[in-house]
PQR file of N, CA, C, O and H, with PARSE charges and radii, in Angstrom:
ATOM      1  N   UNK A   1       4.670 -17.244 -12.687 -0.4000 1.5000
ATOM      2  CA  UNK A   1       3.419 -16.690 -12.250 -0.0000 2.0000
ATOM      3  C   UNK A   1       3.174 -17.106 -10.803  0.5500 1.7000
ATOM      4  O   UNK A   1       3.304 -18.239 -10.338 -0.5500 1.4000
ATOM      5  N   UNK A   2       2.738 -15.816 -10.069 -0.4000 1.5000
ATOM      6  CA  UNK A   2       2.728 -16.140  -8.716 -0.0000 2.0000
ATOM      7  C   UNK A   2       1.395 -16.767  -8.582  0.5500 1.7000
ATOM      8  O   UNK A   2       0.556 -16.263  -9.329 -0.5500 1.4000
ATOM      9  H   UNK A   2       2.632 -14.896 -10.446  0.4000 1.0000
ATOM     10  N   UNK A   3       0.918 -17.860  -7.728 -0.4000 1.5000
ATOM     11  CA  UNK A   3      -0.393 -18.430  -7.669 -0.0000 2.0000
ATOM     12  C   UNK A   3      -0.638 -18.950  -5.716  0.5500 1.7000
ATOM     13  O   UNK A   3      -0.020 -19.730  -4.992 -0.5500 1.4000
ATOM     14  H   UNK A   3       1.599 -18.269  -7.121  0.4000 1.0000
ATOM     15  N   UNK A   4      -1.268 -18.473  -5.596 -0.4000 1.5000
ATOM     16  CA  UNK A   4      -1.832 -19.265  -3.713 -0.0000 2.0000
ATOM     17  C   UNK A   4      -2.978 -19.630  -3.743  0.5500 1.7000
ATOM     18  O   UNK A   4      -3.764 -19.434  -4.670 -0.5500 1.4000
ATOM     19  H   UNK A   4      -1.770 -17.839  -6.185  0.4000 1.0000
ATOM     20  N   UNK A   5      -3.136 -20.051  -2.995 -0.4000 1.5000
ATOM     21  CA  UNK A   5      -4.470 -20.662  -2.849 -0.0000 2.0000
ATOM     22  C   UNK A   5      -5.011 -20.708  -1.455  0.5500 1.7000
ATOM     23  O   UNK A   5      -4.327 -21.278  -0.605 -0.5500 1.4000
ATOM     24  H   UNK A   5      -2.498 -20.211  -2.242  0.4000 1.0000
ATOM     25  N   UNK A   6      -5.963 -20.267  -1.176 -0.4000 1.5000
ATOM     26  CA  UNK A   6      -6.862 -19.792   0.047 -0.0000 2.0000
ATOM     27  C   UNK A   6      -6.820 -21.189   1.075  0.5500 1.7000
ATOM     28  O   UNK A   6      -7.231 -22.238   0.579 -0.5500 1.4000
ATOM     29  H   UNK A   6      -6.519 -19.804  -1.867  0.4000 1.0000
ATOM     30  N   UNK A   7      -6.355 -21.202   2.416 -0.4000 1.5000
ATOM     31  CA  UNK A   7      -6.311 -22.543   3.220 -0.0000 2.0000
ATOM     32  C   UNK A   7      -7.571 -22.551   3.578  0.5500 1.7000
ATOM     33  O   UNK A   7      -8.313 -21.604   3.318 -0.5500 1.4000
ATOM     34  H   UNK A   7      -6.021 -20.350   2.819  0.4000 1.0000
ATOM     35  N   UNK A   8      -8.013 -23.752   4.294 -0.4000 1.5000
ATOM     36  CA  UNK A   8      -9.729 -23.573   5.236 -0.0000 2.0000
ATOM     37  C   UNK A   8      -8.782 -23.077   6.800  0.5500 1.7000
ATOM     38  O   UNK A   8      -7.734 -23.437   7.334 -0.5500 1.4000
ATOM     39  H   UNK A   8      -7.410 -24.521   4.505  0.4000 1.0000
ATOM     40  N   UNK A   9      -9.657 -22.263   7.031 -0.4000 1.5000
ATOM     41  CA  UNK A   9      -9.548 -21.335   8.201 -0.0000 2.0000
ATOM     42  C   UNK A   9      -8.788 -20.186   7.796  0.5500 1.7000
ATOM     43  O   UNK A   9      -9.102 -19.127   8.340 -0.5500 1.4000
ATOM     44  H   UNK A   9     -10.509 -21.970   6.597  0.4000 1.0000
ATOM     45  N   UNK A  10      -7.766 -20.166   6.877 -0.4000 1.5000
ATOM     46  CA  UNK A  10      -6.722 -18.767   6.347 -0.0000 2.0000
ATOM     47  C   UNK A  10      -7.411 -17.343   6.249  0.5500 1.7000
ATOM     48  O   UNK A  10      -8.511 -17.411   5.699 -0.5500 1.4000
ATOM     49  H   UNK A  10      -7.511 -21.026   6.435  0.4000 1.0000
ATOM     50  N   UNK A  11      -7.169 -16.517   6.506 -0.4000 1.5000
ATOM     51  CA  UNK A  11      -7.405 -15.146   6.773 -0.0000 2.0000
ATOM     52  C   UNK A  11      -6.832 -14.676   5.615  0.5500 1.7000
ATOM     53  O   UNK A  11      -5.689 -15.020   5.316 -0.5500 1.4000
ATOM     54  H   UNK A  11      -6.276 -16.461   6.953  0.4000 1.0000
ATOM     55  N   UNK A  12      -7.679 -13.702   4.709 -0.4000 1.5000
ATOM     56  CA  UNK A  12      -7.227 -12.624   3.451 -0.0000 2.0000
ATOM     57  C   UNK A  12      -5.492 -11.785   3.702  0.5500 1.7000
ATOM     58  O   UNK A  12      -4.673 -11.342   2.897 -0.5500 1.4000
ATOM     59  H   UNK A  12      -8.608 -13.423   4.952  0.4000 1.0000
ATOM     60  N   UNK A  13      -5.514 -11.866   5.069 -0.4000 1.5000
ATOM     61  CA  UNK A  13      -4.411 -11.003   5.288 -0.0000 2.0000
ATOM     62  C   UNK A  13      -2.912 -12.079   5.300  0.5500 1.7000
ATOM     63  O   UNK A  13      -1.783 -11.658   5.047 -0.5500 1.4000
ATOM     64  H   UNK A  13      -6.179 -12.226   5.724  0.4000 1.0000
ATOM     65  N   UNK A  14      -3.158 -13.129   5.561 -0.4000 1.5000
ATOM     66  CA  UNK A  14      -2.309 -13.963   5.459 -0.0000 2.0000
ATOM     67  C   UNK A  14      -1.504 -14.517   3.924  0.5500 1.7000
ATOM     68  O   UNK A  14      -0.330 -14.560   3.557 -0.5500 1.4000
ATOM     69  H   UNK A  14      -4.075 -13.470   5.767  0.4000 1.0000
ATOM     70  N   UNK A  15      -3.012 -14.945   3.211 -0.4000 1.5000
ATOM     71  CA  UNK A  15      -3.144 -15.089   2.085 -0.0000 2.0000
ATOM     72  C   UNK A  15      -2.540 -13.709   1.343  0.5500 1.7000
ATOM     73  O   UNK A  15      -1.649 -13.943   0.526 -0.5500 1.4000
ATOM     74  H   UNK A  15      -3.966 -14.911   3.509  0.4000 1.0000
ATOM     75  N   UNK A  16      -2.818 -12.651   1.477 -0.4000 1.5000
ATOM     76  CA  UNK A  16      -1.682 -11.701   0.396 -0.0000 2.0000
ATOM     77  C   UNK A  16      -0.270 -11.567   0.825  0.5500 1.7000
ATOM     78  O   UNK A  16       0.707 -11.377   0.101 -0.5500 1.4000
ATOM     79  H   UNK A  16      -3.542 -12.461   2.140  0.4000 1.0000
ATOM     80  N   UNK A  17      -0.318 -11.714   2.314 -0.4000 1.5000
ATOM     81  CA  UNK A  17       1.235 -12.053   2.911 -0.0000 2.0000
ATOM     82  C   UNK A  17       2.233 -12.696   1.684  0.5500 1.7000
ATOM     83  O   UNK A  17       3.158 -12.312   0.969 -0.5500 1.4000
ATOM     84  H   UNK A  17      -1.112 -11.868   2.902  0.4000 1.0000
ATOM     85  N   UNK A  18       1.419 -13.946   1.919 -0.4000 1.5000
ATOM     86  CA  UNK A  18       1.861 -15.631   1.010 -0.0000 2.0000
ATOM     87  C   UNK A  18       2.544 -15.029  -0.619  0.5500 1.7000
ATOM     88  O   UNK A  18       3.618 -15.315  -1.148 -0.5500 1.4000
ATOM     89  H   UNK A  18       0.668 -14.259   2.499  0.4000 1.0000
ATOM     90  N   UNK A  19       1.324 -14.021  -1.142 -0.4000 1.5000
ATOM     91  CA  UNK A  19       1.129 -13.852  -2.512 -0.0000 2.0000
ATOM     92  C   UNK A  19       2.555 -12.927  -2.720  0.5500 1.7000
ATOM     93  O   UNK A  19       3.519 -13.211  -3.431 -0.5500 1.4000
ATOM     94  H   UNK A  19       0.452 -13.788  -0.712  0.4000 1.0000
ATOM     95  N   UNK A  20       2.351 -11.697  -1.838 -0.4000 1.5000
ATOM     96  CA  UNK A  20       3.655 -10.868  -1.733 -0.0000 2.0000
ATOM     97  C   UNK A  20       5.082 -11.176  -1.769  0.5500 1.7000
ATOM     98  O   UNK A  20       6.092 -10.755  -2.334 -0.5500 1.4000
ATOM     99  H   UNK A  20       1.568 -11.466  -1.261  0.4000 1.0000
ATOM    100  N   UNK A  21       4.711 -12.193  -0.835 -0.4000 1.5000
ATOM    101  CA  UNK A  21       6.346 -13.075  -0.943 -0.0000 2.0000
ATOM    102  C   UNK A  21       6.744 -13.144  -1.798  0.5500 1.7000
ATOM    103  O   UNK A  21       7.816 -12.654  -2.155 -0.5500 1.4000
ATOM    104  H   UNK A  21       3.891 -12.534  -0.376  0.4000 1.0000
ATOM    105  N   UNK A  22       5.750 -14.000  -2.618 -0.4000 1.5000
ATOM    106  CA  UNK A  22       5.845 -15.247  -3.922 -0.0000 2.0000
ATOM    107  C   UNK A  22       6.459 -14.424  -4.736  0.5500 1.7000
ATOM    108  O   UNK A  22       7.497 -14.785  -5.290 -0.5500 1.4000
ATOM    109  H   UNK A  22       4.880 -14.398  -2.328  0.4000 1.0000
ATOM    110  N   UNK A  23       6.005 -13.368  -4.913 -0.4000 1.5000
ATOM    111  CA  UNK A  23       6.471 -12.104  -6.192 -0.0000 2.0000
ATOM    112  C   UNK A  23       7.343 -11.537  -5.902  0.5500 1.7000
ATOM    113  O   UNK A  23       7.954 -10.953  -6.797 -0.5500 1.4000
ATOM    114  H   UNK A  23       5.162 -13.074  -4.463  0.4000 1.0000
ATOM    115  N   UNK A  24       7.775 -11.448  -4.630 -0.4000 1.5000
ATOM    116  CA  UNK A  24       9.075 -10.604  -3.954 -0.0000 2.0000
ATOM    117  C   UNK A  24      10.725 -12.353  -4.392  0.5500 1.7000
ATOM    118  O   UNK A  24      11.875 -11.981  -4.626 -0.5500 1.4000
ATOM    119  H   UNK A  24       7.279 -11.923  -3.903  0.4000 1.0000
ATOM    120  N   UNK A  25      10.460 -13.595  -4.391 -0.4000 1.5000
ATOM    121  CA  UNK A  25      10.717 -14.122  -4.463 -0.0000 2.0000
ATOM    122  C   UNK A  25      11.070 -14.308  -6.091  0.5500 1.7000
ATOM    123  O   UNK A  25      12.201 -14.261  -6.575 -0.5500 1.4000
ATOM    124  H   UNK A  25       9.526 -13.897  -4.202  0.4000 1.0000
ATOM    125  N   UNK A  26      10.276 -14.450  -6.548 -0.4000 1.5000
ATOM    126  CA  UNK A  26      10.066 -14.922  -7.921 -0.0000 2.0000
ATOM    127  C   UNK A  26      10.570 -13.705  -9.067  0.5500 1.7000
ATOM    128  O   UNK A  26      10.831 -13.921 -10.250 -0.5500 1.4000
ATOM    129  H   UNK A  26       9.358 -14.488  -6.155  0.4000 1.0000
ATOM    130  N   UNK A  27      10.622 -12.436  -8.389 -0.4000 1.5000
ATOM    131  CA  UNK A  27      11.482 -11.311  -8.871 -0.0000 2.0000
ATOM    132  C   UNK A  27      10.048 -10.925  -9.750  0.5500 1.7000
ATOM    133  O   UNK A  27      10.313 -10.455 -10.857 -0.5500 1.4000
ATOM    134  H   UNK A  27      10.409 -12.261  -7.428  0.4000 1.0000
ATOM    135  N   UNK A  28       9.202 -10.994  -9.577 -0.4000 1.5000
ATOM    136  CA  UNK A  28       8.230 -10.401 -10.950 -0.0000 2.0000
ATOM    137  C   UNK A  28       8.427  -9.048 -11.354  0.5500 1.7000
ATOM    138  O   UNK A  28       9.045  -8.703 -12.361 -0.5500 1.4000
ATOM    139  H   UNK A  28       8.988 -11.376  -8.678  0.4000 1.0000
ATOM    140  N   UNK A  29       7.779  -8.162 -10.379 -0.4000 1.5000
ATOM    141  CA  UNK A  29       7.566  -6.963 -10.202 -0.0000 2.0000
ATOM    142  C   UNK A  29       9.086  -5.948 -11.118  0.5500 1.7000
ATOM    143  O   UNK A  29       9.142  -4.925 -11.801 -0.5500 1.4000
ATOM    144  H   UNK A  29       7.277  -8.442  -9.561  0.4000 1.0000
ATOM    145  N   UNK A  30      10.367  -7.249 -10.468 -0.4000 1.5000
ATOM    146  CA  UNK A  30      11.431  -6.454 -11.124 -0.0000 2.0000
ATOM    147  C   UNK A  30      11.218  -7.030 -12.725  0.5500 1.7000
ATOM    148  O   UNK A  30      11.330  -6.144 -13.572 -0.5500 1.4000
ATOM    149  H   UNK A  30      10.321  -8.080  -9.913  0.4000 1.0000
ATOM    150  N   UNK A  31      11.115  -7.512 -12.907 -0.4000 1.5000
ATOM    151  CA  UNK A  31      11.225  -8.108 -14.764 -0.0000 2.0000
ATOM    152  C   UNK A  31      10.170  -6.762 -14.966  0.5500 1.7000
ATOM    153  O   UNK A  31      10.630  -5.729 -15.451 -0.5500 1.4000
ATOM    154  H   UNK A  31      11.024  -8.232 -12.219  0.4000 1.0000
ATOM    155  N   UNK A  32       8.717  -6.846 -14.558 -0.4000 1.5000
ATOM    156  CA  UNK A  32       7.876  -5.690 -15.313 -0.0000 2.0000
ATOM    157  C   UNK A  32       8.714  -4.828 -15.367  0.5500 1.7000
ATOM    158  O   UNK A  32       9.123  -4.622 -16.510 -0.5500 1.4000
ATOM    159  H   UNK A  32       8.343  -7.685 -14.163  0.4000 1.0000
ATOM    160  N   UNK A  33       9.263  -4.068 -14.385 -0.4000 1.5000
ATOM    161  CA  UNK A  33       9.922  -2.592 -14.293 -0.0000 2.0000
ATOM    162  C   UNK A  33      11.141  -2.800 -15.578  0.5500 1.7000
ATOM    163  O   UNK A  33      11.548  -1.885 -16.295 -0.5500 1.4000
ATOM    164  H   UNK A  33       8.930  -4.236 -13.457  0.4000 1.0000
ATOM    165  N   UNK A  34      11.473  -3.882 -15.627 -0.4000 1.5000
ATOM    166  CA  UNK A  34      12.548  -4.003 -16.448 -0.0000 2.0000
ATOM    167  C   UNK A  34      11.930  -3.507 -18.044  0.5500 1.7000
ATOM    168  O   UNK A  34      12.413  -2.678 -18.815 -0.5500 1.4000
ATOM    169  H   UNK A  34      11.143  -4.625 -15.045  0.4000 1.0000
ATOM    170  N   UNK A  35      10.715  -4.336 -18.193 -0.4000 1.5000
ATOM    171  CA  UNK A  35      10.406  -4.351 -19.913 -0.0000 2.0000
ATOM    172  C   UNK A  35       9.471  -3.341 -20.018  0.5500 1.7000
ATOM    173  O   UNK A  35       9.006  -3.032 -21.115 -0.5500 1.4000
ATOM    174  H   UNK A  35      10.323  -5.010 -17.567  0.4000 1.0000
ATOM    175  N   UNK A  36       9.096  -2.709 -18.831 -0.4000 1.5000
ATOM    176  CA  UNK A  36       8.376  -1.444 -18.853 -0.0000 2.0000
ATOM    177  C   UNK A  36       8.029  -0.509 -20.378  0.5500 1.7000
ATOM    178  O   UNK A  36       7.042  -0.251 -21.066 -0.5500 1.4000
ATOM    179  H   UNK A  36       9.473  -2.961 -17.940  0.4000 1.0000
ATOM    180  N   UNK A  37       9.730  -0.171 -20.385 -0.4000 1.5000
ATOM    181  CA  UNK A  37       9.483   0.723 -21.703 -0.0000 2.0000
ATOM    182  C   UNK A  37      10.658  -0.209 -22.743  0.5500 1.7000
ATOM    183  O   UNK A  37      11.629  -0.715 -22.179 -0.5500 1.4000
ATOM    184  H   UNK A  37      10.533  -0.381 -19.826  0.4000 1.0000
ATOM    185  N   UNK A  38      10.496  -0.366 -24.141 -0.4000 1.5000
ATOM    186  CA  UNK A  38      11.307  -0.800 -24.703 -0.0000 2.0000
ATOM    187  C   UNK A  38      13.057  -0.359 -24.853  0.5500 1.7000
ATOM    188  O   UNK A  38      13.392   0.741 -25.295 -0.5500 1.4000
ATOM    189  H   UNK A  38       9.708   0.045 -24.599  0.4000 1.0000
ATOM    190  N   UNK A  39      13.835  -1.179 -24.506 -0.4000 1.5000
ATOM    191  CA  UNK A  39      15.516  -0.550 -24.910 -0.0000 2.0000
ATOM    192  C   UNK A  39      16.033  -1.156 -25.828  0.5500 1.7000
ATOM    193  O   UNK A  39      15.909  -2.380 -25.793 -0.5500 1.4000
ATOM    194  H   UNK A  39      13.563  -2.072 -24.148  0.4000 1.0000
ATOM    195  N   UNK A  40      16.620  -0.685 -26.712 -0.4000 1.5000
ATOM    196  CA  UNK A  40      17.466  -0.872 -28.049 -0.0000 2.0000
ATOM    197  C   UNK A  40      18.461  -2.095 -27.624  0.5500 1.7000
ATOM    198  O   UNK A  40      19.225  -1.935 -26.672 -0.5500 1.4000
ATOM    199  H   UNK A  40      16.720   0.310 -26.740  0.4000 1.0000
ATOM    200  N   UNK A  41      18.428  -3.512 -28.469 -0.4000 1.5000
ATOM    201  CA  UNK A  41      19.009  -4.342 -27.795 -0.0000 2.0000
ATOM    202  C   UNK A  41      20.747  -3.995 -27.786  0.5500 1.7000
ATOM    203  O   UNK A  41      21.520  -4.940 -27.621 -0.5500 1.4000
ATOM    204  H   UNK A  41      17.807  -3.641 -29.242  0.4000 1.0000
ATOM    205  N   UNK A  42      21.215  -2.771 -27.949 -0.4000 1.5000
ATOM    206  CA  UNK A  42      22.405  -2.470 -28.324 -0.0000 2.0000
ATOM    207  C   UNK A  42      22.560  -1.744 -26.685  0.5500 1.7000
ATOM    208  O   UNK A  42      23.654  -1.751 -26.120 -0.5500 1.4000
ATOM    209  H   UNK A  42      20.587  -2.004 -28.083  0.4000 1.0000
ATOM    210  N   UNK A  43      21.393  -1.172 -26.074 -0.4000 1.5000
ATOM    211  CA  UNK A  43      21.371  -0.571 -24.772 -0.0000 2.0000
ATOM    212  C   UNK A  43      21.573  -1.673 -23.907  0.5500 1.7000
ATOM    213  O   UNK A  43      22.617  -1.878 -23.288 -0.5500 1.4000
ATOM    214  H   UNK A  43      20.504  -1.167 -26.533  0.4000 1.0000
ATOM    215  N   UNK A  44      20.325  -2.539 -23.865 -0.4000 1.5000
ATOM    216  CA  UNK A  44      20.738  -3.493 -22.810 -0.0000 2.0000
ATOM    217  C   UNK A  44      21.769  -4.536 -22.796  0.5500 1.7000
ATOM    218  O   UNK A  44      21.799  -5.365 -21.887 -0.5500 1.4000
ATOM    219  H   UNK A  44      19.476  -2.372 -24.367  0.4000 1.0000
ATOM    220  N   UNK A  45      22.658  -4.538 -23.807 -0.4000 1.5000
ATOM    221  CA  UNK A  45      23.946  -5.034 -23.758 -0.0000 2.0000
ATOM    222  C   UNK A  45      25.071  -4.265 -23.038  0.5500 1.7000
ATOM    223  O   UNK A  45      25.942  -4.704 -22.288 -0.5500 1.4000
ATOM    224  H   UNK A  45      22.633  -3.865 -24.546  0.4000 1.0000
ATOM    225  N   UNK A  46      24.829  -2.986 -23.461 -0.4000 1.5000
ATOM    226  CA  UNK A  46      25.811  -2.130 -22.742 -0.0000 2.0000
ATOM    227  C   UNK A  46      25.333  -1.906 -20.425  0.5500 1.7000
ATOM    228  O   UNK A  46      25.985  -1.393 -19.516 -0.5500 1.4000
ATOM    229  H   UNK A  46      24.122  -2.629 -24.071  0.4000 1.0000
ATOM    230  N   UNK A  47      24.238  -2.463 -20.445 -0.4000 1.5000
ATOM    231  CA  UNK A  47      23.701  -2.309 -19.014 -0.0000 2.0000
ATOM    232  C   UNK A  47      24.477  -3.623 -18.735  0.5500 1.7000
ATOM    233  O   UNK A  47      25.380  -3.525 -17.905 -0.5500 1.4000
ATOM    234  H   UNK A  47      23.708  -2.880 -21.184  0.4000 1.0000
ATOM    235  N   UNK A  48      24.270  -4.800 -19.281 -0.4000 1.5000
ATOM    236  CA  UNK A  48      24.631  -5.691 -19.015 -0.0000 2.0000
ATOM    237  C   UNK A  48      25.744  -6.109 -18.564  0.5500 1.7000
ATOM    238  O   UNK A  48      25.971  -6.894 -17.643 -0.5500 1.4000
ATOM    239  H   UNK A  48      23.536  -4.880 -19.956  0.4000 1.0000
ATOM    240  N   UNK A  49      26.965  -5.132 -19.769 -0.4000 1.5000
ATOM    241  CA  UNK A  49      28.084  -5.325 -19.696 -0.0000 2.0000
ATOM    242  C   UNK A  49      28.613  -4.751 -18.773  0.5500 1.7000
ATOM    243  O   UNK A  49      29.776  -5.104 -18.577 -0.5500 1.4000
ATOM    244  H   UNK A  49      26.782  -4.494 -20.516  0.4000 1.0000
ATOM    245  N   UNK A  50      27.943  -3.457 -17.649 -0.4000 1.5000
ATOM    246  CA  UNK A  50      28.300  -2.389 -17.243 -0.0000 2.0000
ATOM    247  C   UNK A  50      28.508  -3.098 -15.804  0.5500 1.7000
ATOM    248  O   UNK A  50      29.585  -3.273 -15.235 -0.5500 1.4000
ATOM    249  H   UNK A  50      26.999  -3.170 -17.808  0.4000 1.0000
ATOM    250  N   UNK A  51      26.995  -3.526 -15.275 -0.4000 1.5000
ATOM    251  CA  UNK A  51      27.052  -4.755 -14.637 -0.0000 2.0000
ATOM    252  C   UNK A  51      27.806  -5.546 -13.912  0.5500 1.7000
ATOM    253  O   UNK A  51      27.899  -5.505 -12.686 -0.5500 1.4000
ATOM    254  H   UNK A  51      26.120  -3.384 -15.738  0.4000 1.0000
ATOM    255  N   UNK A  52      28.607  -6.607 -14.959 -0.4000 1.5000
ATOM    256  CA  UNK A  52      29.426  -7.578 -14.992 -0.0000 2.0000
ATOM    257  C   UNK A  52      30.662  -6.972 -14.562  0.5500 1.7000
ATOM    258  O   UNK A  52      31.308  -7.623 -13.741 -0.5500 1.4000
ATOM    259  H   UNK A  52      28.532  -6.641 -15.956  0.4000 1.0000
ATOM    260  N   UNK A  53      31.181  -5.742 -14.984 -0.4000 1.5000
ATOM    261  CA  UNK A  53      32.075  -4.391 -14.640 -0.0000 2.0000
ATOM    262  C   UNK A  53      31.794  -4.602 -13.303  0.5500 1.7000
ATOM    263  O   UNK A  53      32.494  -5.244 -12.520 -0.5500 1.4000
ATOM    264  H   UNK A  53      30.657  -5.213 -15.652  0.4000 1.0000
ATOM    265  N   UNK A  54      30.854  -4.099 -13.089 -0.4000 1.5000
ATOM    266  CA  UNK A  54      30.227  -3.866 -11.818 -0.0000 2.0000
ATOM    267  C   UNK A  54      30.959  -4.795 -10.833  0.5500 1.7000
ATOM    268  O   UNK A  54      31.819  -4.602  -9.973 -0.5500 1.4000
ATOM    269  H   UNK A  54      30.286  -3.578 -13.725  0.4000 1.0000
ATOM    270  N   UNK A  55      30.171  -6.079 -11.363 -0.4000 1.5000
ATOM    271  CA  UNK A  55      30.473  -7.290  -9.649 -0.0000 2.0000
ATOM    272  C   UNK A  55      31.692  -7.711  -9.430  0.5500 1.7000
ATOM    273  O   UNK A  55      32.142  -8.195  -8.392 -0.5500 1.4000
ATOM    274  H   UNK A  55      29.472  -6.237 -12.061  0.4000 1.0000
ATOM    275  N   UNK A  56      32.549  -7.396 -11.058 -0.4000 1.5000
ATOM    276  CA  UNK A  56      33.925  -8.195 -10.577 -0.0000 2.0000
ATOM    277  C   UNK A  56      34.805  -7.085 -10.181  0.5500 1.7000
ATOM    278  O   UNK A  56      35.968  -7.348  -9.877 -0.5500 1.4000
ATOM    279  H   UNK A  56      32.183  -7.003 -11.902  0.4000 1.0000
ATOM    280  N   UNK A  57      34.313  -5.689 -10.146 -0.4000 1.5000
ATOM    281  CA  UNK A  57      35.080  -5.372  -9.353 -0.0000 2.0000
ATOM    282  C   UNK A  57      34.863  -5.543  -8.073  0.5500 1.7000
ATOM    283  O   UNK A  57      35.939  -5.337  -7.510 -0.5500 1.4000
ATOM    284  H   UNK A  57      33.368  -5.475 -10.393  0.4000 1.0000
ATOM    285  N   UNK A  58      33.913  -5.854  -7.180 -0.4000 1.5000
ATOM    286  CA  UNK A  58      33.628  -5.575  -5.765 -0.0000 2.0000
ATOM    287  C   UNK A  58      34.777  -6.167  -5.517  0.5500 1.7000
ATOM    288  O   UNK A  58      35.177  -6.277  -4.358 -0.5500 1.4000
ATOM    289  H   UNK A  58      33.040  -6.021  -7.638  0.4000 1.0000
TER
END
């Protein structure tokens, strides 16, 4: 969970800067998109596996 906390003197615009990061960092936004809609745990094995395909070939 992303959390900031307002400095004395900090500006709102700074402060969502901070917050944006945190979540750009912390990957949130991608996990929601991930569990968004439910997949058959037989699907996301096969993404998974597809994946792993994926990097070892680069």
């Amino acid at each position: 969970m992303a959390e900031v906390k307002l400095g004395p003197g900090e500006n709102f615009e700074n402060l969502l800067r901070r917050f944006n990061r945190q979540v750009q960092e912390g990957r949130i936004l991608a996990e929601f998109r991930r569990r968004r809609f439910y997949e058959k745990p037989s699907v996301e094995r096969k993404k998974k596996q597809a994946v792993r395909k994926w990097k070892s070939s680069r």
